[in-house]
NUZAKE-823505 format. One record per residue: residue number from 1; x negated, y negated, z negated of N, C-alpha, C in turn; residue in three letters. Coordinates in Angstrom, 3 decimals. Example, Ala and Ser with C-alpha at 12.3 -4.5 7.8 and 13.67 -1.06 7.14 Angstrom:
<1; <-13.190; 5.690; -7.800>; <-12.300; 4.500; -7.800>; <-13.200; 3.300; -7.800>; ALA>
<2; <-12.850; 2.250; -7.080>; <-13.670; 1.060; -7.140>; <-12.900; -0.030; -7.870>; SER>
This chain:
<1; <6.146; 10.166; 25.079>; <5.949; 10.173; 23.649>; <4.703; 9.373; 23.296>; UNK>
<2; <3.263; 9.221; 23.821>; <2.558; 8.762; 23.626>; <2.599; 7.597; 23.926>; UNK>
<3; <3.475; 6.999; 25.239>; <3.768; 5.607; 25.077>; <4.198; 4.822; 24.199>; UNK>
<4; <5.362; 5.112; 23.805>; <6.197; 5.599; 22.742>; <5.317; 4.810; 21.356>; UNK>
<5; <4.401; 5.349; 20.709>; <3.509; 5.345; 19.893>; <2.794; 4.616; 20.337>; UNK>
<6; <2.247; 4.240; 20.865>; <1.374; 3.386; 21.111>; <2.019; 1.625; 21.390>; UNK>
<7; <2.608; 2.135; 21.997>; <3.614; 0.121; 22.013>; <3.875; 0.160; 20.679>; UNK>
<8; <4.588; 1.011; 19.734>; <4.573; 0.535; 18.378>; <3.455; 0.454; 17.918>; UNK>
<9; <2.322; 1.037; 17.883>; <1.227; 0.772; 17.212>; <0.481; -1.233; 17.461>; UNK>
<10; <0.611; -1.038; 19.111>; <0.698; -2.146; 19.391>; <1.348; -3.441; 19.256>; UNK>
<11; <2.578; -3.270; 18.633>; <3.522; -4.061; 18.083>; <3.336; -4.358; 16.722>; UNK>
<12; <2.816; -3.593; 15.947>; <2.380; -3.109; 14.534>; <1.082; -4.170; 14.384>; UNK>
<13; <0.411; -4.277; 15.199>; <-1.066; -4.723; 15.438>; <-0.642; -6.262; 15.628>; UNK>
<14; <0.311; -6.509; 16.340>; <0.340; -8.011; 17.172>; <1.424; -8.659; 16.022>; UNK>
<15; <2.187; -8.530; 15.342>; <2.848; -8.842; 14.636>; <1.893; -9.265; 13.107>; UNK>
<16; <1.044; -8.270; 13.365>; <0.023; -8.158; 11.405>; <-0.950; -9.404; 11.952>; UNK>
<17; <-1.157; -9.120; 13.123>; <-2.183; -10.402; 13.469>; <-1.625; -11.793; 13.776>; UNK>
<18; <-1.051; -11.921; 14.365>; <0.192; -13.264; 14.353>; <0.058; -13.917; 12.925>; UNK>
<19; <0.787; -12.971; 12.190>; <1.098; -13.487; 10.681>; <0.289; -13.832; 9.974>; UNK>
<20; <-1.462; -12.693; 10.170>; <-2.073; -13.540; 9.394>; <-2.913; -14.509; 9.736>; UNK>
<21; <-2.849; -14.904; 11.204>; <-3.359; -16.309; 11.819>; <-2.762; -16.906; 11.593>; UNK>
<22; <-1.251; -16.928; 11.405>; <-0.396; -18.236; 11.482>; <-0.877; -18.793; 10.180>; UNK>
<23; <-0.425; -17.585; 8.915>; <-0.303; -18.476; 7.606>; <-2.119; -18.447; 7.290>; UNK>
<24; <-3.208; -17.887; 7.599>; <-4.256; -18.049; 6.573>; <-5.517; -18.117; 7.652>; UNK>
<25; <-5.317; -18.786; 8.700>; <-6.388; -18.746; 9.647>; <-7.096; -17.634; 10.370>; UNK>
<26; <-7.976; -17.936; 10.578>; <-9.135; -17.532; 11.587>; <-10.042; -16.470; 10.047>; UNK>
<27; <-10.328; -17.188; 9.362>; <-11.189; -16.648; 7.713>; <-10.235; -15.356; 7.580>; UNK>
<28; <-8.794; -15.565; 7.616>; <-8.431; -14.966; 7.042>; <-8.510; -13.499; 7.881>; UNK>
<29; <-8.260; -13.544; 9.087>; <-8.451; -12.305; 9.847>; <-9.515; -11.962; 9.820>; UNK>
<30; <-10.585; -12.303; 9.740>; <-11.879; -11.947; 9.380>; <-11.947; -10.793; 8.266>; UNK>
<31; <-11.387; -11.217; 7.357>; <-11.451; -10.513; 5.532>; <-10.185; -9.250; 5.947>; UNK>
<32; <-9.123; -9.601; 6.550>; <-8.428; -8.600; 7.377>; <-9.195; -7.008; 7.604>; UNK>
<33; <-9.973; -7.418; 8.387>; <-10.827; -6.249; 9.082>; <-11.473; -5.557; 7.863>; UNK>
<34; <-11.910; -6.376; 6.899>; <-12.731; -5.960; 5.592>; <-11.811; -5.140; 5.297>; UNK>
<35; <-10.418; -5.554; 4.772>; <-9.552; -5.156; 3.412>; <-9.845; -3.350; 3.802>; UNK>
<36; <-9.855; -2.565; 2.382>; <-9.409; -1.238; 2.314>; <-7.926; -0.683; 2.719>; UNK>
<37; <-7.132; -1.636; 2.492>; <-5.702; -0.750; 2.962>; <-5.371; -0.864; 4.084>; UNK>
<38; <-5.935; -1.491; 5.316>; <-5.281; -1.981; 6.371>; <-5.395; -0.283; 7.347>; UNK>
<39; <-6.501; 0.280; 6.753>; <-6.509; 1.663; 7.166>; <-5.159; 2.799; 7.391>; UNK>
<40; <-5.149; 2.387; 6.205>; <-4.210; 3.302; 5.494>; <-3.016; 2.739; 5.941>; UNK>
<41; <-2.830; 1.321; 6.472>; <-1.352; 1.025; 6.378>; <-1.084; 1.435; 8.518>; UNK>
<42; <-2.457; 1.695; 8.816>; <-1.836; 1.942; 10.145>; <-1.749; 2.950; 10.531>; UNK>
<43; <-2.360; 3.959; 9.893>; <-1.984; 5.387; 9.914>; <-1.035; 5.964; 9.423>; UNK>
<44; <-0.259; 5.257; 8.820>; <1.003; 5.638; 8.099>; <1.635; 4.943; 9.453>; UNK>
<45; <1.875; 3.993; 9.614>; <2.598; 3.457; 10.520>; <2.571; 4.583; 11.865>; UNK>
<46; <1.003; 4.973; 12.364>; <1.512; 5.722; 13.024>; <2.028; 6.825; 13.147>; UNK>
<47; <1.666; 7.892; 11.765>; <2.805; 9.027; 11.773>; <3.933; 8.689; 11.639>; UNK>
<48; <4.554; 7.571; 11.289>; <6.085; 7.621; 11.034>; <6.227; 7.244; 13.096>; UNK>
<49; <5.795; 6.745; 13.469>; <5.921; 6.663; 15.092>; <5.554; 7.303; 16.096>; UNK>
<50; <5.029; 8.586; 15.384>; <4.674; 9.711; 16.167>; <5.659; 10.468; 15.674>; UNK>
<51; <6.390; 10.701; 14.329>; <7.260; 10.957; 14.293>; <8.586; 11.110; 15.567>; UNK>
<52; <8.877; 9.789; 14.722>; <10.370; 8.921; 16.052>; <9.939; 8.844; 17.082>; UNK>
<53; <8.966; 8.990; 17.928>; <8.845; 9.467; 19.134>; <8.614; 10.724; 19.531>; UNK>
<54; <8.351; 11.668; 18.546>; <8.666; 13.314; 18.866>; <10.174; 13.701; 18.978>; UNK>
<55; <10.913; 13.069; 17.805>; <12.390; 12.610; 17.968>; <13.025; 12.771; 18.482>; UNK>
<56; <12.830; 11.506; 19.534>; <13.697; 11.241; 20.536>; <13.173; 11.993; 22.299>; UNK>
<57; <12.077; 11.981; 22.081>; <11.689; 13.078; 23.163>; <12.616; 14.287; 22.713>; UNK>
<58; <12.425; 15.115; 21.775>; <13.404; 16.249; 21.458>; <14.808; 15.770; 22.396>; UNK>
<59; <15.139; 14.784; 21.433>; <16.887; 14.746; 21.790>; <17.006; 14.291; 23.400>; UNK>
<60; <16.161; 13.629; 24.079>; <15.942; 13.044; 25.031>; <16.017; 14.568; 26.266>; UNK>
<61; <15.092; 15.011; 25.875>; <14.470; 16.476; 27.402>; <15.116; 17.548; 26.848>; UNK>
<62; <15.157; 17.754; 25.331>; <15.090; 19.163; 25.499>; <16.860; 19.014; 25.096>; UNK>
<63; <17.429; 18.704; 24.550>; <18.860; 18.644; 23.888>; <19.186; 18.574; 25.168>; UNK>
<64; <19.086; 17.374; 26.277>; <19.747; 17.200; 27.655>; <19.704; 18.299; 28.289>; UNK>
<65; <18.467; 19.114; 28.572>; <18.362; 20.096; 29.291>; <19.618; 21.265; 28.474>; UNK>
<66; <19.454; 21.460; 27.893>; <20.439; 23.001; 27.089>; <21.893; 22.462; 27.068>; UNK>
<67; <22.307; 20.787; 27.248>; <24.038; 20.446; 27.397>; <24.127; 21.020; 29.186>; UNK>
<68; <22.910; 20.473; 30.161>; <22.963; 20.540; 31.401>; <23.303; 22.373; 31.923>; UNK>
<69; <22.347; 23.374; 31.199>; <22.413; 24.285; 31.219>; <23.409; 25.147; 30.827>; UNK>
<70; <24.530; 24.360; 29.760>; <25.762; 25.004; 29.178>; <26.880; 24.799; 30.300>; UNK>
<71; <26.620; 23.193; 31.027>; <27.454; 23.147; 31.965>; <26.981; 23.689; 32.946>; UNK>
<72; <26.397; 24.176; 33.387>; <25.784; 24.961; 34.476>; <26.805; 26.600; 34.567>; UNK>
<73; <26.476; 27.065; 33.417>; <27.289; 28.296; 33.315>; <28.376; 28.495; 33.728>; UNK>
């Protein structure tokens, strides 16, 4: 799960930075780091990916385990 979250966070990061080197330079990532929302936009990003990776861990361990255990019976 924490991997999980973190490659997206990391993906989140490498994609925002890409884009704004490509289109507005070197200046522009600079003022990047300044802006007020960039806070806010990655902490949102990561609850929604701590989310979907609590998720699919659920459906992943624990759902598998209780089909494994029904066929067990």
């Amino acid at each position: 799960m924490v991997a999980l979250t973190l490659a997206t966070l990391f993906g989140f990061g490498f994609m925002l930075g890409s884009f704004v080197f490509m289109t507005g330079g070197a200046q522009e990532a600079i003022n990047l780091e300044r802006s007020t929302w960039l806070p806010w936009v990655s902490q949102a990003v990561w609850l929604v990916a701590g989310l979907f990776a609590f998720r699919f861990s659920v459906r992943r361990f624990i759902e598998t385990n209780k089909s494994e255990q029904e066929n067990a019976k």
